[in-house]
Every structure is written in C-alpha cells, then in structure tokens.
VOZANU-691486 format. One record per atom (N, C-alpha, C): residue number from 1; x, y, z. Coordinates in steps of 0.02 Angstrom, whole numbers, plus 50000, padded with zeros to 5 digits. Layout:
REM residues N
[NUM [X Y Z]]
...
***
This chain:
REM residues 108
[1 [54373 54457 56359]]
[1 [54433 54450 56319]]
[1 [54416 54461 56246]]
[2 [54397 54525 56230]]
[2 [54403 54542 56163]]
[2 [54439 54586 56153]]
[3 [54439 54614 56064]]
[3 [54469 54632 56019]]
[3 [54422 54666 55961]]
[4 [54432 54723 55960]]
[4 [54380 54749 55907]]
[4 [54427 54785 55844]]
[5 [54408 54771 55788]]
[5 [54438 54842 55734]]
[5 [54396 54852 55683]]
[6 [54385 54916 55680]]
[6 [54328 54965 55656]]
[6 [54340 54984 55595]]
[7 [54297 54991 55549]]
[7 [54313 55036 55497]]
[7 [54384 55034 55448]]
[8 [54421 54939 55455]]
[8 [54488 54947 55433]]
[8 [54449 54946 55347]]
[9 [54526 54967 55305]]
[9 [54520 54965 55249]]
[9 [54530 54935 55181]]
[10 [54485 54855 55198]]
[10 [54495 54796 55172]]
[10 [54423 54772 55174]]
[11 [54414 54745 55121]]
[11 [54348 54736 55096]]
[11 [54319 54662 55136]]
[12 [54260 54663 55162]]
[12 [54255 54595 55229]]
[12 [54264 54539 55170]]
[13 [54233 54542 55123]]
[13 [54246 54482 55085]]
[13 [54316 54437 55082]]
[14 [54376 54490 55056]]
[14 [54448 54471 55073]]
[14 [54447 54445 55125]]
[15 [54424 54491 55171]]
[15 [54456 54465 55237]]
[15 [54410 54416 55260]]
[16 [54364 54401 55264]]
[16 [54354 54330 55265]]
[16 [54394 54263 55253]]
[17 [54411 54284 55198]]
[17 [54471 54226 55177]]
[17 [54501 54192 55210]]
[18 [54536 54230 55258]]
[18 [54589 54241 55298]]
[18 [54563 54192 55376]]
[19 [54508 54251 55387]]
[19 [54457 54230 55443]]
[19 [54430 54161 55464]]
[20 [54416 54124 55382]]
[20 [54400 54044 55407]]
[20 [54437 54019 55402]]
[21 [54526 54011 55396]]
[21 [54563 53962 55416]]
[21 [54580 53970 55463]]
[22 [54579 54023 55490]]
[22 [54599 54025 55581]]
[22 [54560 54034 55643]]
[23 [54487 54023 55624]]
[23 [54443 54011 55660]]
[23 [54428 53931 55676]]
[24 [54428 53936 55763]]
[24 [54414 53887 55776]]
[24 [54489 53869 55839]]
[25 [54560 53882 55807]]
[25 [54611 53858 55806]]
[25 [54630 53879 55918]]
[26 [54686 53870 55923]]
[26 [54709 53893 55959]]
[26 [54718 53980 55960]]
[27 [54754 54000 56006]]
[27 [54764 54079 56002]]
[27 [54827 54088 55980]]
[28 [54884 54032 56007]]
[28 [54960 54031 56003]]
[28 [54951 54010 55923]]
[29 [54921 53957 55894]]
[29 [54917 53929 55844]]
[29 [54903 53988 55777]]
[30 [54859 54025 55799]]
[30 [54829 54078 55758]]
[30 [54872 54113 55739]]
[31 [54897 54141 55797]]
[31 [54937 54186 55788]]
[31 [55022 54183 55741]]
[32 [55036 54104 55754]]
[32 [55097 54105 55717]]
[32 [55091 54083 55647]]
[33 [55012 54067 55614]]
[33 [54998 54057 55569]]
[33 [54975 54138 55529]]
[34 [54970 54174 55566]]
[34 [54938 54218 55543]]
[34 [55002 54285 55525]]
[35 [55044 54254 55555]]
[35 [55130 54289 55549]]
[35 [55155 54285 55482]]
[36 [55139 54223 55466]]
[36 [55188 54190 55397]]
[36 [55133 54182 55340]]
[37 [55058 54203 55341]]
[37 [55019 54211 55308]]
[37 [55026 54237 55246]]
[38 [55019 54204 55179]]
[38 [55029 54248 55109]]
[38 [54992 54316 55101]]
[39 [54952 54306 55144]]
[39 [54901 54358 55106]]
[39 [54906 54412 55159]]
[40 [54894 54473 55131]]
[40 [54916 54539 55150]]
[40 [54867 54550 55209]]
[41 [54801 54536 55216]]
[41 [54751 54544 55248]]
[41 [54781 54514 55319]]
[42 [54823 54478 55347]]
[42 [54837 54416 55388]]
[42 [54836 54469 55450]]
[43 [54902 54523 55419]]
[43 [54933 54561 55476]]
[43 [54861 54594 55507]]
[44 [54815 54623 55471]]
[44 [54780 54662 55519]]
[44 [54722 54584 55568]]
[45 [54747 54566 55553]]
[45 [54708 54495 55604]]
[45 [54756 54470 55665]]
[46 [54799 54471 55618]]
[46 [54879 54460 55685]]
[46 [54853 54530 55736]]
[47 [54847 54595 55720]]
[47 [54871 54644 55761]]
[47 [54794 54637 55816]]
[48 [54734 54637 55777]]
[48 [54697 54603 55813]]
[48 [54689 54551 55864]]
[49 [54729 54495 55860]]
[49 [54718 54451 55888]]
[49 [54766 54451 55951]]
[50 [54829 54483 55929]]
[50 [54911 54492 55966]]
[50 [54847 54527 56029]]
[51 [54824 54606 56019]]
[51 [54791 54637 56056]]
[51 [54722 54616 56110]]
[52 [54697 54562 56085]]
[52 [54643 54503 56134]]
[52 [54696 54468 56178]]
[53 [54758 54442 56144]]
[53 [54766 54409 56214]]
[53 [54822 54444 56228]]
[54 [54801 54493 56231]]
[54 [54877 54559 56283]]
[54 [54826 54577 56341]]
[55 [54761 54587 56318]]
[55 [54716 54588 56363]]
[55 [54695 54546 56409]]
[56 [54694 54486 56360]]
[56 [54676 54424 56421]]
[56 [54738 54422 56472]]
[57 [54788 54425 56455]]
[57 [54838 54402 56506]]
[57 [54832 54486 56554]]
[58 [54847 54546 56545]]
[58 [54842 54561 56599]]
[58 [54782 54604 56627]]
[59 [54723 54585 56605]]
[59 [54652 54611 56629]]
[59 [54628 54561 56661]]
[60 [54616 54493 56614]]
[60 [54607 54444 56669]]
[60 [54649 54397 56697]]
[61 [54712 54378 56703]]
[61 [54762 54354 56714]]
[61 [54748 54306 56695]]
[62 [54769 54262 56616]]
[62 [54753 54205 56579]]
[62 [54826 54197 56541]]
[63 [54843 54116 56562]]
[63 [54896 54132 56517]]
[63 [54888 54112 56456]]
[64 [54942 54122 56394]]
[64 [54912 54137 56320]]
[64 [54892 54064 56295]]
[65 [54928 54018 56316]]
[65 [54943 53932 56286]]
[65 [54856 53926 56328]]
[66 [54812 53943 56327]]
[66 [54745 53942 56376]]
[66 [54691 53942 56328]]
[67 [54712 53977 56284]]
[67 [54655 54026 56272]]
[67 [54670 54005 56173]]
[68 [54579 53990 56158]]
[68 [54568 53971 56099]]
[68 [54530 54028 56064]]
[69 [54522 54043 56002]]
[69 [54473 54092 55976]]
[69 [54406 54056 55970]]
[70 [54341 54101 55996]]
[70 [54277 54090 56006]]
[70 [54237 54112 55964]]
[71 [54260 54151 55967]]
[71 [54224 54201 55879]]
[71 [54261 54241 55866]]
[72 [54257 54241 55783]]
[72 [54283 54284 55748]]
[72 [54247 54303 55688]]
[73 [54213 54366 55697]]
[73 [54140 54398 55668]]
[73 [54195 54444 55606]]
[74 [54194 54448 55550]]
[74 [54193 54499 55501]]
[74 [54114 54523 55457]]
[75 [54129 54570 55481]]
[75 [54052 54620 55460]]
[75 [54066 54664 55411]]
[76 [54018 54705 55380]]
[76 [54038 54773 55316]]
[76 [54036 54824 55376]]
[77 [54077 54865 55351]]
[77 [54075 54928 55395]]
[77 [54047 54980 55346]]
[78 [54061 55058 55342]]
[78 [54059 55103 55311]]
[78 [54072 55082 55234]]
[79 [54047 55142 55205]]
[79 [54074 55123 55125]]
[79 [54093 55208 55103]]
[80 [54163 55216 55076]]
[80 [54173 55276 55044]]
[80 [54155 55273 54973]]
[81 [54118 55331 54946]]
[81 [54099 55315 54883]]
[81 [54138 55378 54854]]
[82 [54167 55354 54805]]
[82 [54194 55402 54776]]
[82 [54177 55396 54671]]
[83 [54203 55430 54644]]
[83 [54164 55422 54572]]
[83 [54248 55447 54529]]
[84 [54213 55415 54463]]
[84 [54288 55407 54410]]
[84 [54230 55431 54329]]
[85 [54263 55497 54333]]
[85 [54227 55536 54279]]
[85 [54229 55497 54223]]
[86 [54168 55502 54162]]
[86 [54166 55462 54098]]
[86 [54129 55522 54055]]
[87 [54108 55475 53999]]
[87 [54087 55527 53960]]
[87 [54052 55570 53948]]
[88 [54024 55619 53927]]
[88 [53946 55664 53955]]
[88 [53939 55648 54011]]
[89 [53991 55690 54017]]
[89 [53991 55732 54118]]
[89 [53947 55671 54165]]
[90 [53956 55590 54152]]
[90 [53942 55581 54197]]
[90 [53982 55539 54252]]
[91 [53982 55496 54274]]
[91 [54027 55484 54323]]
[91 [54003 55398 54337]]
[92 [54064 55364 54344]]
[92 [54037 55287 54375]]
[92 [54072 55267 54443]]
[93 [54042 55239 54474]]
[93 [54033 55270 54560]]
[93 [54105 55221 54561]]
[94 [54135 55213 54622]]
[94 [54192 55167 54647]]
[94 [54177 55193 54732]]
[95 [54153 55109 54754]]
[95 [54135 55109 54809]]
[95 [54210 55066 54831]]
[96 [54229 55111 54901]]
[96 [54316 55070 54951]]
[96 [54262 55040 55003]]
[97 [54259 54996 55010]]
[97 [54232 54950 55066]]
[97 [54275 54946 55119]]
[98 [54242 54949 55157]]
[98 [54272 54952 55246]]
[98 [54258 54881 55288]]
[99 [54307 54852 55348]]
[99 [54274 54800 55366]]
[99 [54272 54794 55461]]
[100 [54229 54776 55476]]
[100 [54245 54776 55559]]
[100 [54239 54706 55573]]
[101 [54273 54695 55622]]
[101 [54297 54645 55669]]
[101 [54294 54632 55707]]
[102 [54244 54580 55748]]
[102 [54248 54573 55814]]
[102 [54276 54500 55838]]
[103 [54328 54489 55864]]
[103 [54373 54435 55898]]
[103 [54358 54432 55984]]
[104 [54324 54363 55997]]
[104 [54340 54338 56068]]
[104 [54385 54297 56061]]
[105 [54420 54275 56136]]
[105 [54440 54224 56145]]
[105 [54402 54186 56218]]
[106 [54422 54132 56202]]
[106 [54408 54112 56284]]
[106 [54442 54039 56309]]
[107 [54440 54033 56368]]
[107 [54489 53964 56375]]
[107 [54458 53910 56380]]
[108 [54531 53856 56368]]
[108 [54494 53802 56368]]
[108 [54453 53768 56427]]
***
C-alpha cells in the first residue's frame, strides 16, 4: 500500500512542513486535514495520499477508516540549474529544487 511522487516541483524543505503534521495520523484524518491545509504544498500530499489508499482498497481490499500512515519519507530529488546573468558576462546560478515522496500506509 504505497504511493510514490517523483521529481514534484517543491523544494523537500517546504514540503516537509507539511509532512510532520500529518505524519503519524490516521489516513481519513490526513486526508481531511490535508484538504483545508493553508499551505499550497498540502494538495500535492492530498493527491498522494488520496492515491495510497485508492490502492489499498482495491488491490488489497482494506477499508479506508483501517488504515494509518507508516511512513512518510520526503527526499531531494533532481535539481534544475538554471543562471540569472550579472555583470561582466557572468552569471549567478538559481538552483529549482525538486522533491520525491515516498508514502506507506498500513492498518491498524
């Protein structure tokens, strides 16, 4: 009963944020906290998490009120580097940080 997302485009640090208040929690719990969440980062954790237990229920037949989050790993992914021209032709770098995700669940 996992959930993976690769390479999204949100820096793991942010999304960490996000990550330790809803670790630990229920799955139903997570999820409706993670709906009404201020912070912009929430939804790609919602779509994550919605997608673990769409799986659990019909891969392993679990129903959702079951099932708690077990881990929830945010890692660095890729880094695009791109550069912002300055003076005498040279350039100061601007790194977009990428973040991956790995979400279990499992029951109680």
């Amino acid at each position: 009963m996992k959930a993976y997302g690769k390479n999204i485009r949100i820096s793991p640090k942010k999304l960490r944020v996000v990550a330790e208040v809803v670790r630990g929690k229920t799955a139903e719990e997570a999820l409706s906290f993670l709906k009404f969440a201020p912070k912009k980062w929430a939804e790609v954790l919602y779509k994550i998490l919605h997608s673990a237990m769409k799986n659990a229920e019909h891969n392993d037949k679990q129903k959702s009120s079951d099932l708690i989050l077990g881990t929830l790993i945010v890692t660095k992914g890729i880094v695009y580097k791109r550069g912002r021209p300055v003076s005498r032709g040279r350039m100061h770098p601007i790194l977009k940080r990428t973040s991956n995700i790995v979400l279990e669940l499992q029951v109680k």
